[in-house]
N, C-alpha and C positions, 0 to 999 in steps of 0.2 A: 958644521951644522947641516941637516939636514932641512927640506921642507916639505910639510904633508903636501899629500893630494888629496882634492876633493871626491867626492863621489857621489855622482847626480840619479837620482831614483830615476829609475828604469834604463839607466848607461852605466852597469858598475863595469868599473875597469878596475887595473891593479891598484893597490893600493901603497902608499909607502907612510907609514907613519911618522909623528914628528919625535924627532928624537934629541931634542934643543938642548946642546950642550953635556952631552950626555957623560956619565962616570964610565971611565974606563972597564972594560970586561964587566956591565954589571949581570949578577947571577941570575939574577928576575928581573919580570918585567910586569910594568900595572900598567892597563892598558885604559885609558878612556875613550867614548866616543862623543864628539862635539854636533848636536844635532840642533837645526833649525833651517829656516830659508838664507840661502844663498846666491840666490838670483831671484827678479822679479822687484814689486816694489817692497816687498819688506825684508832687504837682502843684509839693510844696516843690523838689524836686530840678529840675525842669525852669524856675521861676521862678529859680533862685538863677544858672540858666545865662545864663537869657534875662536875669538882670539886671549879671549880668557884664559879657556881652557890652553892654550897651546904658553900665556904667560906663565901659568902655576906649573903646567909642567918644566919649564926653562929654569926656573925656581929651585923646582925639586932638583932638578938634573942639575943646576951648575955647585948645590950644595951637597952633591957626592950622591945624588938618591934618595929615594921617601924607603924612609925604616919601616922596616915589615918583619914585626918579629928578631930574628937575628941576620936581617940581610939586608943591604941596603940596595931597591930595585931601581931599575930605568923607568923612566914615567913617559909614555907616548900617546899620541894623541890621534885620530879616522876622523875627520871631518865628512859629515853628509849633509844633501842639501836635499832636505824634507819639503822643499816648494812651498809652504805655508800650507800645507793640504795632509788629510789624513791618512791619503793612501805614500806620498811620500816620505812621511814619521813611519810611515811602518815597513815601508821597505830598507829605510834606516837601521829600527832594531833590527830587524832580520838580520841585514848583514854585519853589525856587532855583535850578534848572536856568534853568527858566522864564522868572525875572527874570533873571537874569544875575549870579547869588550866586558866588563862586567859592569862598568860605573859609565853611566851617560851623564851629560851636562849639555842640561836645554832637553825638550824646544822653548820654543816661546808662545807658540800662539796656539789658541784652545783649539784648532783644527788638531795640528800636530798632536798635542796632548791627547788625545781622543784614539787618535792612530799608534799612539806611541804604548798606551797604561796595558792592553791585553795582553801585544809581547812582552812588555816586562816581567808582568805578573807571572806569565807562563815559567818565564825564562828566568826571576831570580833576579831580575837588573836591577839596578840601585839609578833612579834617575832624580837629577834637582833642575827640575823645570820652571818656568817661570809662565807657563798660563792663568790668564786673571778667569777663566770659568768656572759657574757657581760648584763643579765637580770635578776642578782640577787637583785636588788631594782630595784624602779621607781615609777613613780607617778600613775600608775595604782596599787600601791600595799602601800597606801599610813601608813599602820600599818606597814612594813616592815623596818627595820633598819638592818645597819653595823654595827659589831662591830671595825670595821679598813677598812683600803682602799685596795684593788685590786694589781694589778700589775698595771695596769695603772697610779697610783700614786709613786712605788716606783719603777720599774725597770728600767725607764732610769737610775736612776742616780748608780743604782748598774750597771750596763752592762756598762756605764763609767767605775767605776773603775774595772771590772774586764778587762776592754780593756785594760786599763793604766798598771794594774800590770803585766799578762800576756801576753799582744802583741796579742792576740788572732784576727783571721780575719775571722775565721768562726764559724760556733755550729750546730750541730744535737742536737734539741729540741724531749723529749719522756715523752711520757704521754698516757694516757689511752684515749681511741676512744671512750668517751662519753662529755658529757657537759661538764663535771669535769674537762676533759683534753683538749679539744680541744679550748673553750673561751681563757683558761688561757695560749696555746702554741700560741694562734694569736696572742695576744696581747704581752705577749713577743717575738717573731719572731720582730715583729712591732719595738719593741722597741732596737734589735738588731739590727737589718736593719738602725734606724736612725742616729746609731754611727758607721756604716760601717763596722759590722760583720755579713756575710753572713750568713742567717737561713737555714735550712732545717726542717724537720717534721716526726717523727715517731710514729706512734700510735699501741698500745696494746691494746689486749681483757683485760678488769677487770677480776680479778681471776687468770691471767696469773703470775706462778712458776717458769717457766723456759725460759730465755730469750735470751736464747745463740743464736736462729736465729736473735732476733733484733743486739745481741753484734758485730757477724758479717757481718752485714749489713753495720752498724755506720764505723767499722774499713773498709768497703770497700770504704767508702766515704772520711776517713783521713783526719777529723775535727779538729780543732784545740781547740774545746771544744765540752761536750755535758753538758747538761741541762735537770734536771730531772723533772723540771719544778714541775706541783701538782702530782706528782704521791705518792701515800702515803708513808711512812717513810720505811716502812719494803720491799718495791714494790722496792722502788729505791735505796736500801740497796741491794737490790741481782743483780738489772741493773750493780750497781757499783763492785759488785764484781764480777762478770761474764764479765763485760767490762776487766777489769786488767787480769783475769786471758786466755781474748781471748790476751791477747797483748798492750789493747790499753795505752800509753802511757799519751796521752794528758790530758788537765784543765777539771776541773768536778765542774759543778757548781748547783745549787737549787733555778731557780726565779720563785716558790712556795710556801707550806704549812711551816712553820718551822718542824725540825727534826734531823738535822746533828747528833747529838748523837746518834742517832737511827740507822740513815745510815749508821755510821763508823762501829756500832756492827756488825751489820748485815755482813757489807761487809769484817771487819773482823779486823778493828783499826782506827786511824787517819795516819797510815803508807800508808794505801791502800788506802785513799783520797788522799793523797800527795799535787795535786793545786787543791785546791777545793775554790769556791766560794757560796754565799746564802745569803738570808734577812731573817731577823731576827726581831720577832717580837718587842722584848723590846731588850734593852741595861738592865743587869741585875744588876743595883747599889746595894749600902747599903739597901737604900729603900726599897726595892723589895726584897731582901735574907731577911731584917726584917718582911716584908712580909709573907716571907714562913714558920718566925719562927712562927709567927700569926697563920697560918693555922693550923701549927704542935698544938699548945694548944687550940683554937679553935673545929677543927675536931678531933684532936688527931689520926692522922696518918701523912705521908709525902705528901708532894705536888706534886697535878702532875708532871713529867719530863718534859712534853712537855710545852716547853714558851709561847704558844697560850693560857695556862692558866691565864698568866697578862694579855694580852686585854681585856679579857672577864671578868676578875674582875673589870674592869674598866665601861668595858661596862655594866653587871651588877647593880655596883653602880648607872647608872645613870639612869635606869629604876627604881630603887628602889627611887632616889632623886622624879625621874616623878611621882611618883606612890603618894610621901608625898605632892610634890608641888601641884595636882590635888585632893587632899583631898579622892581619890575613888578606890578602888582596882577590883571594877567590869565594868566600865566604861573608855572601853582600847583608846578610841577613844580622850578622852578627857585626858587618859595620852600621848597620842600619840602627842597631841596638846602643852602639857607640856612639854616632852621629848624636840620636837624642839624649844623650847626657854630657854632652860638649858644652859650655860656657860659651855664648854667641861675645867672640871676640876677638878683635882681628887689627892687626899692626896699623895698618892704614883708616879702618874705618871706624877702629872704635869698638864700645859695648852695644849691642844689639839685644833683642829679645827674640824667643819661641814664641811664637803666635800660633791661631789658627784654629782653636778649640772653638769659639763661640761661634765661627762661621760655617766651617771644614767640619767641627767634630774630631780633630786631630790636632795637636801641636808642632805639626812640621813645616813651620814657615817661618822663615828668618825676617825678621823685622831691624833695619837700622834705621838711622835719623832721611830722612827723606829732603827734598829743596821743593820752594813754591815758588815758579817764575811769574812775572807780570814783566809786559809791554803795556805803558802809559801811553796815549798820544805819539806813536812812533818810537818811542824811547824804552831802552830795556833797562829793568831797575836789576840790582843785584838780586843773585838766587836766593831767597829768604830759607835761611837752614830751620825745619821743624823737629822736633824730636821724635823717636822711633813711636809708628804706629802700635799699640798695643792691641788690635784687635776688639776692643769692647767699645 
């Protein structure tokens, strides 16, 4: 087995792609590019992509290759580390332009998407991205796909129940004062707002360490929650511990990125969460731990931490389906074509839906069953599984 190398925007070095398990002499080869952050604090979310992508290729490769027409090809995988930033994503495409990448998987975050949609478009790439910006697909971007839905699909029905459990009547919403943060704190406010919990709005420089003047801001306002909405795992892991240790008492919620693991580290346990609320990408069954045992003998290491890793295997697979149903791995336009009339459904995760039209104006966003976490009083209750957002 081979194992990729990274490649950091602005240090490309050589490359060696992943080639996990691969069939013997195979005659082709489908090249993916696994694009997101890989260092910094949102490095979980961009590893959970890159290790996706590198599980379905293991997949493809230990069952003899993904059929392509009348051949069965090698599946390899270029990992870049886009920084969370737009000029990163687009130093990404470039060099899968480069090598001759044709299918991207990721970014994640609406900086990246932003940097990432002109090259493609240019270039024909076929990307399943997972930015929640109010312009992260559409029909002018018509190779452009979700891997999951937005907040616009799942956070009424979480701000429901975190109304119900907690009583809550108001929230300071805080996120980073670019695309990343700002789409995804309107659209939640929105969706605060229409269950009768008063929003407010705080934005942060990216790169920002120290946030004790935002901590006493929030406690000047004496919310009855705050919401760390996308700010990345390690970002809103220090929010949250800087908020407790200014005083604040109140519900701590995440209708964003997943991460709570990460946040409780950071911030210093599930003690210092205390009422914490968040969406959750999957409900993590038998299924899915089987899953991870897959990956462990497959890749031969552990599975990302971060749970935005099962979307994107899902998501994944079904480019790889598009890829077999359209007989062509150079020809993204006509997987593209294929993709959308694929049956959203997948070994592990289930029936899923096409979403995306009443938001996007496109139906290219994969929607599956979603989890709604709560911490009570210290105590984390099971992931309550919801059914797949349908977008309306």
């Amino acid at each position: 087995m081979r194992g990729p190398k990274t490649i950091r925007a602005g240090a490309i070095a050589a490359i060696v792609a992943l080639a996990a398990i691969a069939p013997a002499r195979a005659a082709c080869e489908v090249k993916f590019g696994a694009l997101g952050p890989l260092s910094g604090p949102a490095a979980q979310w961009g590893l959970a992509v890159k290790g996706a992508a590198e599980f379905v290729a293991a997949e493809e490769n230990a069952a003899g290759g993904l059929q392509v027409g009348q051949e069965k090809c090698r599946v390899t995988v270029t990992a870049f580390d886009a920084k969370y930033n737009a000029e990163g994503a687009a130093a990404g495409a470039n060099y899968f332009v480069s090598q001759g990448v044709r299918f991207v998987i990721g970014p994640v975050g609406s900086p990246e998407m932003t940097g990432v949609k002109p090259i493609a478009a240019r270039n024909n790439l076929l990307v399943m991205g997972d930015s929640f910006a109010k312009n992260a697909i559409g029909p002018q971007w018509p190779l452009v796909f979700h891997s999951g839905p937005g907040p616009s699909g799942w956070a009424p029905s979480i701000v429901d129940v975190a109304k119900q459990t907690y009583g809550i009547k108001s929230v300071v919403i805080v996120a980073p004062n670019d695309q990343g943060g700002t789409d995804i704190a309107s659209v939640d406010a929105e969706a605060y707002r229409r269950h009768g919990v008063e929003p407010a709005e705080e934005y942060y420089q990216r790169g920002t360490s120290n946030f004790a003047a935002i901590a006493a801001r929030i406690i000047a306002r004496n919310p009855d929650a705050v919401d760390t909405a996308s700010s990345p795992p390690g970002d809103a892991g220090v929010i949250v511990k800087q908020l407790r240790q200014a005083g604040y008492k109140g519900v701590l919620g995440r209708l964003g990125g997943s991460g709570t693991e990460e946040i409780a580290r950071v911030a210093g346990g599930m003690d210092v969460l205390q009422n914490f609320y968040w969406y959750e990408n999957v409900v993590v069954d038998e299924r899915l731990k089987a899953l991870g045992e897959r990956y462990r003998q497959l890749v031969g290491a552990e599975r990302p931490e971060n749970t935005l890793f099962y979307p994107f295997v899902a998501a994944t697979r079904m480019v790889t389906k598009a890829i077999a149903k359209a007989g062509t791995a150079t020809d993204t336009k006509a997987v593209a074509a294929a993709l959308r009339t694929l049956p959203v459904d997948d070994p592990d995760f289930g029936q899923g839906l096409w979403i995306g039209q009443d938001f996007y104006g496109i139906n290219q966003e994969l929607s599956f069953p979603f989890g709604i976490g709560l911490i009570v009083d210290g105590k984390p209750r099971p992931i309550a599984k919801h059914e797949a957002a349908t977008g309306k």
